[in-house]
C-alpha angles and dihedrals in degrees: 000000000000094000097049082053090046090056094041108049098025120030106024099058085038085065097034085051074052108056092038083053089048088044108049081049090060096049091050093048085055094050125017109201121149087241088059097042085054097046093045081051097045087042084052108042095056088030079064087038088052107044096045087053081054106049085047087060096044108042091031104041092241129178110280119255131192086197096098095043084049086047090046086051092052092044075056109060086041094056087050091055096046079058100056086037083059093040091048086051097043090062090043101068 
């Protein structure tokens, strides 16, 4: 049961905080607005913030947080939103 633990709570938010990260800096590199430069920021920096939480928990048996699933979840819905930003100015031009 620890390993599924392990993959459930570690890893695989860890790879899911990755691909949102990969994803918000494709969409910048498709459109560069100011709004997306300060989202992808915003989607690094606490992507950072998250995985090193992770990987302190992980690697040091640390007491066990909730903070970096909650910070994936926000990076997210911002994601999300950079979606619908690079939709709404798709149809513009």
């Amino acid at each position: 049961m620890d390993d599924l633990e392990l993959y459930l709570y570690g890893i695989l938010p860890m790879i899911f905080g990755l691909f949102i990260l990969l994803k918000s800096i494709q969409i910048l590199s498709n459109g560069k607005t100011i709004l997306n430069w300060i989202i992808s920021t915003i989607i690094l920096v606490s992507t950072l913030f998250a995985e090193y939480i992770l990987a302190f928990v992980l690697f040091k048996e640390a007491w066990p947080t909730y903070l970096p699933h909650i910070l994936i979840l926000f990076n997210l819905l911002l994601l999300f939103a950079q979606i619908k930003i690079k939709k709404r100015n798709a149809q513009i031009i």
